[in-house]
N, C-alpha and C positions, 0 to 999 in steps of 0.2 A: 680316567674319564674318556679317553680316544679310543678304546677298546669297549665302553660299554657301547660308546655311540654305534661302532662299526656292526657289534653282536644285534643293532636294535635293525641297522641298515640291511643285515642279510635274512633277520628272522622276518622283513618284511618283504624282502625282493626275493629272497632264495627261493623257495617253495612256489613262488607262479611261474621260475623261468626253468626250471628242470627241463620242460620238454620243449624248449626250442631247436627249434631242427632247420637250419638256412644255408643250404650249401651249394648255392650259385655265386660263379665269378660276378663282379659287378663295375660295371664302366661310369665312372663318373665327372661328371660339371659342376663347376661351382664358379660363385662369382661375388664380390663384397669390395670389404674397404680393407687396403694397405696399410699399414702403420696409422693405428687406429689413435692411439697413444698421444700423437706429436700429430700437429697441423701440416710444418714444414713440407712434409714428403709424402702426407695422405694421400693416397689416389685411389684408382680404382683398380683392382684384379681379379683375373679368371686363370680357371685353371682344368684340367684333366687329371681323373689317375686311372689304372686299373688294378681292382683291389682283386685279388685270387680265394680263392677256396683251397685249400694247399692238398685234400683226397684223402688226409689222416683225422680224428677225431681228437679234440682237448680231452682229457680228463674228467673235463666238467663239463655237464650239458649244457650249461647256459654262458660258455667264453668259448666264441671261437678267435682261432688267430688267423689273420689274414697279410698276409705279404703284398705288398703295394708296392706299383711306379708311378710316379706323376711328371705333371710339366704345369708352371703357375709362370703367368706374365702380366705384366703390369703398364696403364696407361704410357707410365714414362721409360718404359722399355725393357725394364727392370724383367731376367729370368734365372727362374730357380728349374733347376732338375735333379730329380731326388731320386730317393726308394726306400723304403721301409716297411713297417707293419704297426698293423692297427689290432687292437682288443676288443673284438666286438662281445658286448655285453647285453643280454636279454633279460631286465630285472622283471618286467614284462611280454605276452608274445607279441606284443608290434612297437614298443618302445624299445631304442638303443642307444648306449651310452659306446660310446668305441674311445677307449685313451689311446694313442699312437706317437710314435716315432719317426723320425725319418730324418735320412745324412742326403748330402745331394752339391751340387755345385750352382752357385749364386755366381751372377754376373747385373751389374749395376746399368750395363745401359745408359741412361741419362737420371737414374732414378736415384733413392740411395745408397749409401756406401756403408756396407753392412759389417768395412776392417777386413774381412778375410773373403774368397771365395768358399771355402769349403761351412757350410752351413749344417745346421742343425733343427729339427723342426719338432717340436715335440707342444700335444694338442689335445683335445677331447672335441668331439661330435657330440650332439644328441640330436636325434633323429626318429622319424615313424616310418615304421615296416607298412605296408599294402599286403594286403593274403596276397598278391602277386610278385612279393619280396622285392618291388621298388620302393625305395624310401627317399623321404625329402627332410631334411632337419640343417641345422646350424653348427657350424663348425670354425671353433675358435682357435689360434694357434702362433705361437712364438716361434722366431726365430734370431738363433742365436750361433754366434762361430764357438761359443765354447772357449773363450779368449785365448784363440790360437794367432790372431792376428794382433795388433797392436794397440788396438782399437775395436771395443766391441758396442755396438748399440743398440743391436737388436731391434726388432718388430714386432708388431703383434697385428695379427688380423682377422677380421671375424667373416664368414661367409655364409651365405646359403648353398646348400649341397643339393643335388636331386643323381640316386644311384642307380642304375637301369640295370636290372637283371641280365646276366648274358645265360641265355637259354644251353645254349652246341659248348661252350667251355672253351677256353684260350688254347690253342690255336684252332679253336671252332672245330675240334675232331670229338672232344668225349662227350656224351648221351645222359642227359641227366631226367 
């Protein structure tokens, strides 16, 4: 039954996103709710990444993979610094779904206590492209130590995202 589902999900997105073609680095803000889950230790957070264009081509027209850095902070002081990579998915040309990853180190601050520093953040975006390859969409995500600590209790937070084209390329030298 989970295999017919998937054949009905690509015979319908596959064939509009063959010719997506998005291969600008991109800087991004985002800002939402903490630990969305539990009342306790809701707050509120923002954060940065910069998501790369990596200069090689997927396989497949419509998944690019983009490697990423961030930094997320949180009202009660709470930061995360990560890195990882995101799946950006074009099931249409200005809809994105991007699944992601990312390892990073968590520091509590006054905020919660996530058991371990070393964290794990694994997420889905969906999002709308601009023909000017800015996009704005919502981006939901857990985090989790992977119970390396003693204690794990994880997070979950949802945000609004807005991702600004970088034109010149990281470190603003290549010409796209």
């Amino acid at each position: 039954m989970r295999s017919i589902a998937w054949n009905i999900v690509a015979l319908i997105f596959l064939p509009a996103s063959l010719s997506a073609s998005h291969k600008l680095d991109q800087f991004s803000v985002y800002g939402g709710a903490f630990d969305i889950m539990r009342t306790r230790h809701r707050t509120f957070e923002l954060g940065m990444e910069y998501k790369f264009y990596p200069g090689w081509r997927s396989p497949l027209d419509f998944l690019e993979f983009r490697p990423l850095f961030g930094v997320m902070t949180n009202v009660k002081m709470s930061t995360y610094v990560y890195g990882g990579i995101n799946f950006d998915l074009f099931p249409t040309e200005h809809l994105v779904i991007a699944p992601g990853f990312a390892a990073g180190w968590y520091n509590k601050g006054d905020g919660k206590n996530l058991g371990y520093p070393i964290e794990f953040r694994s997420g889905v975006s969906i999002s709308w492209q601009l023909d000017d390859q800015t996009r704005f969409g919502f981006y939901f995500y857990h985090l989790s130590n992977a119970s390396l600590g003693s204690k794990n209790p994880g997070s979950e937070s949802i945000v609004f995202l807005y991702d600004i084209p970088i034109r010149s390329g990281f470190p603003f030298s290549r010409q796209n």
